[in-house]
N, C-alpha and C positions, 0 to 999 in steps of 0.2 A: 196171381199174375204179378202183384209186385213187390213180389219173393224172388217169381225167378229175374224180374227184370234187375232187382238189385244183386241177385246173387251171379248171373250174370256179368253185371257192371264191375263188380268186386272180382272176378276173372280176369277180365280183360283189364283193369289195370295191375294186377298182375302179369299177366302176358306182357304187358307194353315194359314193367317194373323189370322183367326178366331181359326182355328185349334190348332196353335202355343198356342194364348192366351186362348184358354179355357183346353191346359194341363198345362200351368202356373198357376190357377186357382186352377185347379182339385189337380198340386203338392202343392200348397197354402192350399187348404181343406182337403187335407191328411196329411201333416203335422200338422194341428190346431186339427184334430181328433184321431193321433197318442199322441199328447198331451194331449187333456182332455181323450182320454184313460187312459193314464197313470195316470193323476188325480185320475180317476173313480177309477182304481184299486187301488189306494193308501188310497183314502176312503173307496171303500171296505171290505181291507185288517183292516185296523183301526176298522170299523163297527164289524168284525169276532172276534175283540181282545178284544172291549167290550163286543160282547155279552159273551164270556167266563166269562170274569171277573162278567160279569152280576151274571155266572151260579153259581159262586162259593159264590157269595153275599148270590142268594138265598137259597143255601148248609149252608152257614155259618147261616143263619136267622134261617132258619129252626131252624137248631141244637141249634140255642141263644132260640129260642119261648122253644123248647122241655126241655132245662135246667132248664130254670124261670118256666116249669111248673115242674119239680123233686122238686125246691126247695120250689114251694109253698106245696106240696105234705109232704115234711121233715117240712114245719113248721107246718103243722096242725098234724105233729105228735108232735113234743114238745110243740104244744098247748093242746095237749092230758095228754101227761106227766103231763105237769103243774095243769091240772084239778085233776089229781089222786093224785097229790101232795097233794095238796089242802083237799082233799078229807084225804089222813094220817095224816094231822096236825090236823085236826078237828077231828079224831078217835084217836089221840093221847092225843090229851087238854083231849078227854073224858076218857080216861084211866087215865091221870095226876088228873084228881077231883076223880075217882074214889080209886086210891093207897089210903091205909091209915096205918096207924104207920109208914109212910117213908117220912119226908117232903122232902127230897134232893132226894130221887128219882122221887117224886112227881115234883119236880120245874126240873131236870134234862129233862123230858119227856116233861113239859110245855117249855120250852128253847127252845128243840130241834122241839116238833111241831111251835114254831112262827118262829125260823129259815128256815124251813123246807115251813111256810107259806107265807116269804117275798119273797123266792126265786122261789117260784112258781110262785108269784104278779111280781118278774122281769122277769122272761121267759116270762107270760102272753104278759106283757111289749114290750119284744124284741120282739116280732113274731108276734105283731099289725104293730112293726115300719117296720120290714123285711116284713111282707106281702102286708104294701102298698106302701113301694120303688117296690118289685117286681111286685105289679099291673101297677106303673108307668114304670119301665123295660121292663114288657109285652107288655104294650100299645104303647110303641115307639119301639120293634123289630116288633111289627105285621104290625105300619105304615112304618116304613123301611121296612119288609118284600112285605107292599101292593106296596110301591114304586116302587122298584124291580121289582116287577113283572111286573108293566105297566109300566117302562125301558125296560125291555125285549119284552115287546111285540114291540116296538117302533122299539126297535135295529132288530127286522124282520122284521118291515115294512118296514125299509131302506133299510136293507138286501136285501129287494125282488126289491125294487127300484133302486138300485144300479147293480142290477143281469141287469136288461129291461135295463137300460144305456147304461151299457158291450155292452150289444146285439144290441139295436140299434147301438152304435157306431160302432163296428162291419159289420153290417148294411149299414153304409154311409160310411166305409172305401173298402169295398166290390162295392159299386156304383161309388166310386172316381175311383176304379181302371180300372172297367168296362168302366166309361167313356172316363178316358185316353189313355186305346187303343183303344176306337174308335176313337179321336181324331189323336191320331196314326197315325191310318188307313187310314182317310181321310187327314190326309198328307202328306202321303207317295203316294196314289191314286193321288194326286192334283201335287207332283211332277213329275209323272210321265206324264201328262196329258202339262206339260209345253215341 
């Protein structure tokens, strides 16, 4: 009889020894998971402030692509202009040969149409060079824009990755606890039993 009462006793503080050690553990693994929670949500909280900033990227691209297209839109009209320009210096040269008994109104009329012709030739001019800065303007807000956009899709991907984190951790700090009152329990049973 006191064989088994000590063999027994030698059990049960083992059990209690196990017991002890596996909510030292359990408090060891809730702390490390209280931790990279905090992590988690700190990336989270970061991931949510980029995608904003994402959002406002894509608002501001937008509106950049829709401007560069108004202004290609305003140069083919003063490319227009320029044509009809062009178009009254040549019906004016032919007015200036046709005046006669006036050679000063005549060269007056010839004057104002080649003035009138060099400055249609420099709009022409400006609105080649302005319309292919703004093709190269276009081209780099639409790749910024493309950018953008697969950013953001990226910044949901994390989003969603960083959500399942949350939750598993969540998850394993909900089982840490679960185990530690069992742990508890069978301590508190194992005292009792001494």
């Amino acid at each position: 009889n006191g064989e088994l009462t000590s063999a027994l006793a030698t059990y049960v503080d083992r059990v209690e020894s196990m017991s002890q050690n596996t909510v030292s553990v359990v408090n060891d693994v809730s702390l490390k998971v209280k931790v990279g929670s905090e992590a988690v949500n700190q990336v989270h909280e970061g991931v949510l402030i980029l995608a904003q900033q994402n959002t406002t990227l894509q608002h501001r691209s937008k509106g950049l692509i829709e401007s560069l297209q108004t202004l290609s839109e305003m140069a083919v009209v003063v490319n227009q202009v320029a044509e009809r320009a062009d178009l009254v210096a040549w019906n004016s040269n032919i007015v200036a040969d046709q005046v006669q008994g006036s050679d000063d109104v005549a060269r007056a009329i010839s004057s104002a149409a080649t003035g009138i012709a060099q400055l249609a030739k420099k709009c022409r001019d400006a609105v080649g060079k302005i319309e292919s800065q703004l093709r190269i303007m276009n081209e780099s807000a639409r790749e910024t824009q493309h950018a953008v956009d697969s950013s953001q899709r990226e910044l949901t991907t994390l989003q969603d990755r960083s959500n399942k984190a949350l939750a598993s951790l969540g998850d394993i700090s909900a089982m840490t606890s679960s185990l530690r009152d069992s742990a508890d329990d069978v301590t508190k049973q194992t005292r009792v039993l001494q």
